[in-house]
Backbone and ligand atoms as CSV (ligand in chain L), in Angstrom:
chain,resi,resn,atom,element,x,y,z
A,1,UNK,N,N,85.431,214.628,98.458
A,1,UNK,CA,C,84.011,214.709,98.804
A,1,UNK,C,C,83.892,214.834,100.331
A,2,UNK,N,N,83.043,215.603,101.055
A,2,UNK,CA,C,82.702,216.342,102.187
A,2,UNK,C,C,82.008,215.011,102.639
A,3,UNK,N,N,82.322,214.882,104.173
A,3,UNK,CA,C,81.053,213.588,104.746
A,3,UNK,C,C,79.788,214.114,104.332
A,4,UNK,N,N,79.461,215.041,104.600
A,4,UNK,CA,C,78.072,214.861,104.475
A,4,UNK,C,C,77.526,215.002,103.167
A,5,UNK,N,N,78.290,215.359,101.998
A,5,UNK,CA,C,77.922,214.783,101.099
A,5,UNK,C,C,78.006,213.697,100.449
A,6,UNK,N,N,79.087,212.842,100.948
A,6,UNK,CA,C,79.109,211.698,101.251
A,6,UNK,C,C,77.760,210.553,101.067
A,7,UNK,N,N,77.036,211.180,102.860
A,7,UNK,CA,C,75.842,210.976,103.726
A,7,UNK,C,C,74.559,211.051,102.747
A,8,UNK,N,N,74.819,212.286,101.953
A,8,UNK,CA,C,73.650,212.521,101.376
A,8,UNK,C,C,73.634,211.523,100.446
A,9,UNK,N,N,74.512,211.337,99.098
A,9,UNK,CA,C,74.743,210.578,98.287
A,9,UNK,C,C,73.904,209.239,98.351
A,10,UNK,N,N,74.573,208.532,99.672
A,10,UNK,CA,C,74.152,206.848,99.661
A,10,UNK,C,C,73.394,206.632,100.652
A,11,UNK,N,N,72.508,207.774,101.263
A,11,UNK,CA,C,71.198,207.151,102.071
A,11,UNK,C,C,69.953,207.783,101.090
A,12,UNK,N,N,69.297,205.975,101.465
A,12,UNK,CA,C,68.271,206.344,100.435
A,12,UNK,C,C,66.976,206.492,101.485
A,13,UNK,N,N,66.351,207.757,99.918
A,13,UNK,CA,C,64.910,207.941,101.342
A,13,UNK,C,C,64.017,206.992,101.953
A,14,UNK,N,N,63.920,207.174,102.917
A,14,UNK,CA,C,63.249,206.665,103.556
A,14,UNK,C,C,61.857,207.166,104.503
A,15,UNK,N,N,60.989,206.245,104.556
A,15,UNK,CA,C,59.469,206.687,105.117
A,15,UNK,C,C,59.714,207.220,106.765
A,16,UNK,N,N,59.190,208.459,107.040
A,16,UNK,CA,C,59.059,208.675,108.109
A,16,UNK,C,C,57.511,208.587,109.287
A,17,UNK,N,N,58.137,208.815,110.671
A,17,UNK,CA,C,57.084,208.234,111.380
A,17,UNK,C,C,55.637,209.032,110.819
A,18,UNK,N,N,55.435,209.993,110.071
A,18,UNK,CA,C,54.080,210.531,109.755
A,18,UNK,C,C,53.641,209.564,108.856
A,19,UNK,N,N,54.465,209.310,107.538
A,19,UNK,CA,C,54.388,208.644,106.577
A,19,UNK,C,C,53.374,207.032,107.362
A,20,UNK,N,N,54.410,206.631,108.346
A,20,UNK,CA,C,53.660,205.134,108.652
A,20,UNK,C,C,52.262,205.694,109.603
A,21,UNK,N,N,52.326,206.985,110.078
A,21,UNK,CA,C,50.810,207.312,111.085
A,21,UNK,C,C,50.084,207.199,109.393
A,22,UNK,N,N,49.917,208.021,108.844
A,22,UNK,CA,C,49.424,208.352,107.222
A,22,UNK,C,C,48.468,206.785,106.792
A,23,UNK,N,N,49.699,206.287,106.660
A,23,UNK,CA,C,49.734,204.670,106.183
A,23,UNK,C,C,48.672,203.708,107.362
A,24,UNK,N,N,49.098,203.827,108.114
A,24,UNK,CA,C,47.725,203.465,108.957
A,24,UNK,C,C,46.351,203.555,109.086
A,25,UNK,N,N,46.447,205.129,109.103
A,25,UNK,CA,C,45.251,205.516,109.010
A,25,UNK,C,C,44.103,205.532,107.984
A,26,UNK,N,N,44.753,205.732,106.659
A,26,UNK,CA,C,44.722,205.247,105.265
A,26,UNK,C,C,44.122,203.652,105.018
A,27,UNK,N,N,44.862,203.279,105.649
A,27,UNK,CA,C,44.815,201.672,105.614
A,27,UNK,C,C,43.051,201.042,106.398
A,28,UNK,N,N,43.194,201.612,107.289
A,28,UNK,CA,C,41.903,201.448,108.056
A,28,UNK,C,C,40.479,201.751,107.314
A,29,UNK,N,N,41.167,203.028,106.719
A,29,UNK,CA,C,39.638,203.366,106.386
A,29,UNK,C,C,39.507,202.676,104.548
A,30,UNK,N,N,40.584,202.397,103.748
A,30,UNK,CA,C,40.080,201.348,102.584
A,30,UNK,C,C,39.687,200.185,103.569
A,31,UNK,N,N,39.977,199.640,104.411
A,31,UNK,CA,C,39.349,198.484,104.947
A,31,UNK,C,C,37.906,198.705,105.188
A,32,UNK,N,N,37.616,199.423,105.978
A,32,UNK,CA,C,35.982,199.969,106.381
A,32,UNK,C,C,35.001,200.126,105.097
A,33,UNK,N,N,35.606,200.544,104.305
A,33,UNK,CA,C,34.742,201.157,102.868
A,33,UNK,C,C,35.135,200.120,101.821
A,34,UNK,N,N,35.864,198.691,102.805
A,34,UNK,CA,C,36.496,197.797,100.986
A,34,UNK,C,C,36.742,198.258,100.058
A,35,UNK,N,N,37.497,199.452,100.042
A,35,UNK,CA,C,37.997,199.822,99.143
A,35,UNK,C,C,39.513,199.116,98.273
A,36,UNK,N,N,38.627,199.083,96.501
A,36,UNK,CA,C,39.405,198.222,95.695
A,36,UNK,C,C,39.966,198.644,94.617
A,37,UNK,N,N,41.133,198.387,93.941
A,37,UNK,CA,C,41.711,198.909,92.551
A,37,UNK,C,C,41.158,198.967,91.762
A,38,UNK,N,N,40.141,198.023,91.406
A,38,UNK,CA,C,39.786,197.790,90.340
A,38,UNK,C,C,37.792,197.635,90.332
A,39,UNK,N,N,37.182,197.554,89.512
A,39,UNK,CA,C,35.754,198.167,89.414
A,39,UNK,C,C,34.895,196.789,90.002
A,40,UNK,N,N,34.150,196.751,89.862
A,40,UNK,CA,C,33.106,195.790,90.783
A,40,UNK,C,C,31.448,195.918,90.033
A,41,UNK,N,N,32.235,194.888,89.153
A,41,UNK,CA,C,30.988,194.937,87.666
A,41,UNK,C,C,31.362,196.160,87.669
A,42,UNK,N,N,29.774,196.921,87.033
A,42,UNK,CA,C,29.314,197.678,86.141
A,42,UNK,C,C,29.965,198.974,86.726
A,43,UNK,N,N,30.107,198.649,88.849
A,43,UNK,CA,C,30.542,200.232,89.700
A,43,UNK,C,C,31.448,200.046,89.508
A,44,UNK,N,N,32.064,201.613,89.651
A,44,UNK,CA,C,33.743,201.989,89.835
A,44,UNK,C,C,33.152,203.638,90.147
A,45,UNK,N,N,34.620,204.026,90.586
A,45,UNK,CA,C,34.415,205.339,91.083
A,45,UNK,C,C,34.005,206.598,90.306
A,46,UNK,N,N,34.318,205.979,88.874
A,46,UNK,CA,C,34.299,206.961,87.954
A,46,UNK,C,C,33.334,207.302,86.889
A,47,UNK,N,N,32.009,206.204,87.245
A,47,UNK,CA,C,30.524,206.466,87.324
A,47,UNK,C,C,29.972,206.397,88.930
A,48,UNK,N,N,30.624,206.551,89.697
A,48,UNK,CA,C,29.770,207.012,91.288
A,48,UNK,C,C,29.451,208.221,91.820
A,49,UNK,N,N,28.217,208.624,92.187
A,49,UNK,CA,C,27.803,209.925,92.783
A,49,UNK,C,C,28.792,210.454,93.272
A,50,UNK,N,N,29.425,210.330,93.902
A,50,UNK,CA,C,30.715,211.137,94.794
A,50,UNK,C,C,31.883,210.873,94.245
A,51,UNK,N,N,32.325,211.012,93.453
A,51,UNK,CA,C,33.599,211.050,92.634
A,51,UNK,C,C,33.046,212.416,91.650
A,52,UNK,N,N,34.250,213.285,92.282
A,52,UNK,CA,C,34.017,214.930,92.161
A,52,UNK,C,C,33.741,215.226,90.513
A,53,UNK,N,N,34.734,214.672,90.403
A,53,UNK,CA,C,35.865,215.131,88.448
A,53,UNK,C,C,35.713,213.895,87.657
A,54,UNK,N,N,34.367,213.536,86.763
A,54,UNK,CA,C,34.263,212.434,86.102
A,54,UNK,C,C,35.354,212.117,84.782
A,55,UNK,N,N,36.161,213.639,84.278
A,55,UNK,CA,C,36.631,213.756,83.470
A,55,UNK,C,C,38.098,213.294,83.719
A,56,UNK,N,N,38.464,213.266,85.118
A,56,UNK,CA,C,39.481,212.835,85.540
A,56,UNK,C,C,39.407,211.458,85.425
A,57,UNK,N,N,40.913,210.718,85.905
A,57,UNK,CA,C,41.527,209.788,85.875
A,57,UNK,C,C,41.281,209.538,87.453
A,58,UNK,N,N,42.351,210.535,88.227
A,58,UNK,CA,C,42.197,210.533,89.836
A,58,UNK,C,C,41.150,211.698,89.800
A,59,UNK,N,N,40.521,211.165,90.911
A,59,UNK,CA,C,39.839,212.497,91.318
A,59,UNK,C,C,39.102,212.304,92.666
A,60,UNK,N,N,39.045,213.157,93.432
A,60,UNK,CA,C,38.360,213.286,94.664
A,60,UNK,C,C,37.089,212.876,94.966
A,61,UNK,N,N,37.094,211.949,95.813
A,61,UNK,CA,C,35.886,211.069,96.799
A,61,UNK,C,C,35.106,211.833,97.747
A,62,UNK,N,N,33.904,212.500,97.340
A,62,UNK,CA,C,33.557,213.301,98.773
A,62,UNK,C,C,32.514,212.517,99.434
A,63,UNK,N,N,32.560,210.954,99.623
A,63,UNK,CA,C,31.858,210.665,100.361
A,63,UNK,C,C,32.059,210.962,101.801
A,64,UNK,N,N,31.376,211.455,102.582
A,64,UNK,CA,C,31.854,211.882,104.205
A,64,UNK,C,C,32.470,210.527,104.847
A,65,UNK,N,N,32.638,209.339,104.595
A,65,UNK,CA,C,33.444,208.478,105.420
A,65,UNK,C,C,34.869,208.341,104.387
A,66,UNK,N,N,34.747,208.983,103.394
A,66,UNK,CA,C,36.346,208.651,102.891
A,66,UNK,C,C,37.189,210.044,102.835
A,67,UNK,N,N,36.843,211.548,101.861
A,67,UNK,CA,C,37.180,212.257,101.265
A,67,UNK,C,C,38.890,211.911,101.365
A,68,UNK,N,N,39.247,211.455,99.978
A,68,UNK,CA,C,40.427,210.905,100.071
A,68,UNK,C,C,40.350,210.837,98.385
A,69,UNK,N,N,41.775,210.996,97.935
A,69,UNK,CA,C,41.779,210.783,96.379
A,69,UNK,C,C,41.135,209.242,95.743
A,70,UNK,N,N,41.010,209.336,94.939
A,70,UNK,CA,C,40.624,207.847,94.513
A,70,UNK,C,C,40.757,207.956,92.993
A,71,UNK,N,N,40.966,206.577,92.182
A,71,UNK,CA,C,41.198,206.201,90.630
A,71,UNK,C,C,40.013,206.229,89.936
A,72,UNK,N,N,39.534,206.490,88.613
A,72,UNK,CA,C,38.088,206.249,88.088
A,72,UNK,C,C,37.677,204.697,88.332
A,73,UNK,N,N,38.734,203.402,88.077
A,73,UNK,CA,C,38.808,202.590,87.547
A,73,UNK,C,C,38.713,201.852,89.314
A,74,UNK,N,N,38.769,202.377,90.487
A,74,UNK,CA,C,38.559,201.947,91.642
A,74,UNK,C,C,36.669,201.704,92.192
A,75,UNK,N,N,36.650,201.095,93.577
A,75,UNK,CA,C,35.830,200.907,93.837
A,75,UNK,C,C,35.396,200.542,95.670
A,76,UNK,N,N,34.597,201.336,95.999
A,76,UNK,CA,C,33.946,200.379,97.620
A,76,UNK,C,C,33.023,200.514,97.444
A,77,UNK,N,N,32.570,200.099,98.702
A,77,UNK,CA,C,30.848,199.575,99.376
A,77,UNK,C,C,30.266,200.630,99.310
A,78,UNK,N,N,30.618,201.999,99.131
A,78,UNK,CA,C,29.356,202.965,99.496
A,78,UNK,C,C,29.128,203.563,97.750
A,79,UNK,N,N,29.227,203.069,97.062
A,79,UNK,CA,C,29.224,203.196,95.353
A,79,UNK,C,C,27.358,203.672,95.138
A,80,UNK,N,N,27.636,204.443,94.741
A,80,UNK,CA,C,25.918,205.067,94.626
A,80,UNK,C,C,25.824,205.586,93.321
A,81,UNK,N,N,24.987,205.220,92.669
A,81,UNK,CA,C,24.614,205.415,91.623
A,81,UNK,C,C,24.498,207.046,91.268
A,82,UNK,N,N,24.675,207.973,89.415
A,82,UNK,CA,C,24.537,208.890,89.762
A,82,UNK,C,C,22.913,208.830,88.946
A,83,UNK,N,N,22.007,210.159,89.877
A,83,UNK,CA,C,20.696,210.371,89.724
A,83,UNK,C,C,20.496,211.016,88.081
A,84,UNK,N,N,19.460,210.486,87.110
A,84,UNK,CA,C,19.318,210.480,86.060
A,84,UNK,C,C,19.457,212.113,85.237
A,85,UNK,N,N,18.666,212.497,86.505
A,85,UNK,CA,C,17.982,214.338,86.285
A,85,UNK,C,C,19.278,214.942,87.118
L,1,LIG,S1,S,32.112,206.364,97.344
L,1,LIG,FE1,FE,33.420,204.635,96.882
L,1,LIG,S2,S,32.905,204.068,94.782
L,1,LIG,FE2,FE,32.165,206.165,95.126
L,1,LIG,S3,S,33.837,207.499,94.446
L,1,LIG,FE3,FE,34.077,207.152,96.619
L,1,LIG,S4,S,35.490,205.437,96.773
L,1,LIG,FE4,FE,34.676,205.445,94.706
């Protein structure tokens, strides 16, 4: 076996510096919007105005302070009801 396949073999992946900028930044903004796993009573993302794809599982948040994937079964502070009509 060749070193560097060797090398390849037994290093395991690992997060790079974008990954932890990513992770930061990410991090900040579920903090700002309390954003949570799980539903908050009756809200969750997957009866909220801005949750794109109700039919989905994941689906896209277009509230302008998040646009970021999100779970049906998740939840934050800016949870808005959807309009009847
Ligand atoms: S605004 Fe909040 S509750 Fe509504 S879909 Fe986005 S993350 Fe979920």
């Amino acid at each position: 076996m060749s070193e560097n396949l060797y090398d390849e073999v037994i290093q395991a992946p690992e997060p790079q510096p974008v990954d932890e900028e990513l992770a930061t930044k990410l991090g900040h903004l579920a903090e700002d919007a309390i954003l949570r796993g799980k539903p908050y009573q009756d809200e969750k993302c997957g009866n909220c105005l801005y949750y794109l794809d109700t039919d989905k599982d994941v689906s896209y948040c277009w509230h302008p302070q998040l646009r970021i994937l999100v779970g049906d079964e998740w939840w934050c502070q800016w949870w808005e009801e959807i309009p009847a009509s």
